[in-house]
Backbone bond lengths (Angstrom), bond angles and torsions (degrees), N, CA, C in turn:
res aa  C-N    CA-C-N  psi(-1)  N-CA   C-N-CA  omega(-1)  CA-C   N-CA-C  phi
1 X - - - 1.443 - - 1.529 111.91 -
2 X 1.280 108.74 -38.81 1.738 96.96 178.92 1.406 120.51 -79.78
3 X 1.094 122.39 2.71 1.470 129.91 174.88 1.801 107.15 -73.06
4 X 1.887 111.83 -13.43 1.538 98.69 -167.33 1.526 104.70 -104.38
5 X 1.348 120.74 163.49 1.148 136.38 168.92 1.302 109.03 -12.50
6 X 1.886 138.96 150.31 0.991 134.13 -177.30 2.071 95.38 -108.29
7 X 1.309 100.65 137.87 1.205 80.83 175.64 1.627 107.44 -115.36
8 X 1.454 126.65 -171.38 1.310 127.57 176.76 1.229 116.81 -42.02
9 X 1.424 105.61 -64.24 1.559 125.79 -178.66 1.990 107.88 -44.41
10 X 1.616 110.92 -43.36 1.281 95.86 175.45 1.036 104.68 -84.60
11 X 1.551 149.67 -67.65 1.557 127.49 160.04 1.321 126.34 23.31
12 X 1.172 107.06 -60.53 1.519 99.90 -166.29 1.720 96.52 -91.79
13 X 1.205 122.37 -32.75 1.547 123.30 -156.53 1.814 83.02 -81.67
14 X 1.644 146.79 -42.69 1.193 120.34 -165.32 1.585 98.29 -87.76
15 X 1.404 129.78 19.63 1.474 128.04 -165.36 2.201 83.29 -108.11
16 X 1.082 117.12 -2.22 1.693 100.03 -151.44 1.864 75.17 -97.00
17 X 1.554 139.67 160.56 1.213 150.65 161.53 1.436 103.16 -61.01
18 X 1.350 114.91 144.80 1.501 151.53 -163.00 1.577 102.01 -66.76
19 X 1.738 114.18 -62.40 1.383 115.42 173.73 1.345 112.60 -132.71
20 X 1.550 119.60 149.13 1.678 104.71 146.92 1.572 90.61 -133.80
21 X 1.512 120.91 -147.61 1.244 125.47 168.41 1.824 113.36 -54.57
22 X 1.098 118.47 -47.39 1.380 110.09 149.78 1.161 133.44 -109.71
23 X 1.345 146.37 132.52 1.455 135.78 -161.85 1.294 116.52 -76.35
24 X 1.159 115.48 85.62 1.500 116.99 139.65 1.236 125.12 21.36
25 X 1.220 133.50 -59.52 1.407 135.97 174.84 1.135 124.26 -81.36
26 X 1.427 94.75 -42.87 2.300 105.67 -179.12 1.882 88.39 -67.87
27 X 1.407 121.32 -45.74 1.941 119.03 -163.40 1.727 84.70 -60.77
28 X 1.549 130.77 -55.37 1.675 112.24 -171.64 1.453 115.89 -55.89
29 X 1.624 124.23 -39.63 1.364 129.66 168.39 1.269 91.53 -40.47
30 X 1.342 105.71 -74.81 1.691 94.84 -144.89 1.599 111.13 -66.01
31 X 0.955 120.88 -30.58 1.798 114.66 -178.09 1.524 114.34 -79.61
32 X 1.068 98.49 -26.69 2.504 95.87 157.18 1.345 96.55 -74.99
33 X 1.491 147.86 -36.45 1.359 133.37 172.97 1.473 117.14 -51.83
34 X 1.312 101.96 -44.54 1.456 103.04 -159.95 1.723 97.57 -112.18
35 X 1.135 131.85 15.43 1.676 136.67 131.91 1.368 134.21 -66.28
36 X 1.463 91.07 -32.82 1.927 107.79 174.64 1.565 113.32 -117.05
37 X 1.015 122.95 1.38 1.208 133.20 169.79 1.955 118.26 54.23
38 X 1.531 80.05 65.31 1.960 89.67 -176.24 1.733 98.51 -152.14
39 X 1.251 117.40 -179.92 1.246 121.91 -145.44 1.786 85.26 -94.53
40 X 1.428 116.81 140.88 1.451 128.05 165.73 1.777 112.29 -36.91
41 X 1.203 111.74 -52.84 1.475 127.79 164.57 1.430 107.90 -33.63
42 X 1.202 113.02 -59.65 1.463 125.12 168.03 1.659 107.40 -42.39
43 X 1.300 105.51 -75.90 1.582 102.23 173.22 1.286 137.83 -45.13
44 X 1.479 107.87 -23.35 1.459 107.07 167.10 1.525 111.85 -75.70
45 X 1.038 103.39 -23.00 1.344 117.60 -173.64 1.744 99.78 -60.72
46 X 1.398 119.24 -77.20 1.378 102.08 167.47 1.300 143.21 -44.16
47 X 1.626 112.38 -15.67 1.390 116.88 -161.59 1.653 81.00 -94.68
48 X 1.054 134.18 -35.59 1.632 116.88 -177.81 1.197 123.29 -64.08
49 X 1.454 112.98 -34.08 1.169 126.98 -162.94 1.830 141.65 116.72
50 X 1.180 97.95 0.65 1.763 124.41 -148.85 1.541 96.93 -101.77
51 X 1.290 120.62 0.88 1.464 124.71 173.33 1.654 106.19 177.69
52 X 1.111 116.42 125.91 1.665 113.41 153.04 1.671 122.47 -81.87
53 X 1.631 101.34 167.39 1.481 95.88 173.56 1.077 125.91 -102.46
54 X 1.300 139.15 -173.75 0.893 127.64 177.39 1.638 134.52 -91.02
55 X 1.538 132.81 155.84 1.498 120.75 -151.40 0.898 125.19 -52.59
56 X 1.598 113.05 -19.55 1.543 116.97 -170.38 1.547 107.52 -84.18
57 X 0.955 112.37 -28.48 1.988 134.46 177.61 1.406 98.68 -71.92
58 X 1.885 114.35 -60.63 1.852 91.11 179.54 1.461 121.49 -64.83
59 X 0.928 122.32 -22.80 1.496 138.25 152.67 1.436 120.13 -2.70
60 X 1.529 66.96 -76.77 1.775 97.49 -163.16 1.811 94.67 -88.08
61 X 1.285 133.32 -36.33 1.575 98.05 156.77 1.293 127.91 -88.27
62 X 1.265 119.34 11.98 1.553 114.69 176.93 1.852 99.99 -78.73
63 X 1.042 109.37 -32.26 1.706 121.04 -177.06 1.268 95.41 -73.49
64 X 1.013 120.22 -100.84 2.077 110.51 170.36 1.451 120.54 -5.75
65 X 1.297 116.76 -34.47 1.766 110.58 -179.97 1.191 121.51 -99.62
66 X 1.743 105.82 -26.76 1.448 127.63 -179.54 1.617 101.44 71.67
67 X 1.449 115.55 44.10 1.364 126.28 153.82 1.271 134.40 -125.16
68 X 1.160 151.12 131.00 1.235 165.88 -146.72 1.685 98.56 -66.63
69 X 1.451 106.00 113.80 1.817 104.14 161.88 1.464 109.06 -19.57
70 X 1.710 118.87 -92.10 1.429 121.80 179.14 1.314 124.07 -12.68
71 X 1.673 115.56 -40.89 1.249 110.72 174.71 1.545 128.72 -78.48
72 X 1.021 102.52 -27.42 1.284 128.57 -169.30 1.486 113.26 -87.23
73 X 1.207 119.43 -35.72 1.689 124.06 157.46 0.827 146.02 -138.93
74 X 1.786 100.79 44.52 1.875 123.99 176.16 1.298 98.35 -114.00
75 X 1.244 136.55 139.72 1.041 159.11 -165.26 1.882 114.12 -87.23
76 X 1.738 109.26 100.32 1.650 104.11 -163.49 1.028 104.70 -77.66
């Protein structure tokens, strides 16, 4: 998986810090899980790259981040 294109969506998720009292990364998993209503697994899944979601889901996290679909799941 890390050999593919980085896209927006991972951008921002390997830009968030590693730990604090709650991790940062597992709290973004989990709140795109439970915004689009699919398993965190799932979400990593988009943030790597190995599947996108579907329009109504980028949608609905492009509104939550206040970033543009395109950015968020075109490949820089």
């Amino acid at each position: 998986m890390e050999n593919m294109p980085k896209t927006g969506l991972r951008k921002i998720y390997d830009a968030l810090p590693a730990r604090e009292h709650i991790a940062p990364k597992k709290d973004f998993i989990n709140r795109l899980a439970k915004l689009t209503k699919v398993h965190p697994q799932t979400v990593k899944g988009w943030i790597y790259g190995s599947y996108t979601p579907d329009s109504l889901r980028q949608e609905l996290i492009s509104k939550e981040l206040g970033i543009p679909v395109e950015e968020l799941f075109q490949t820089l």
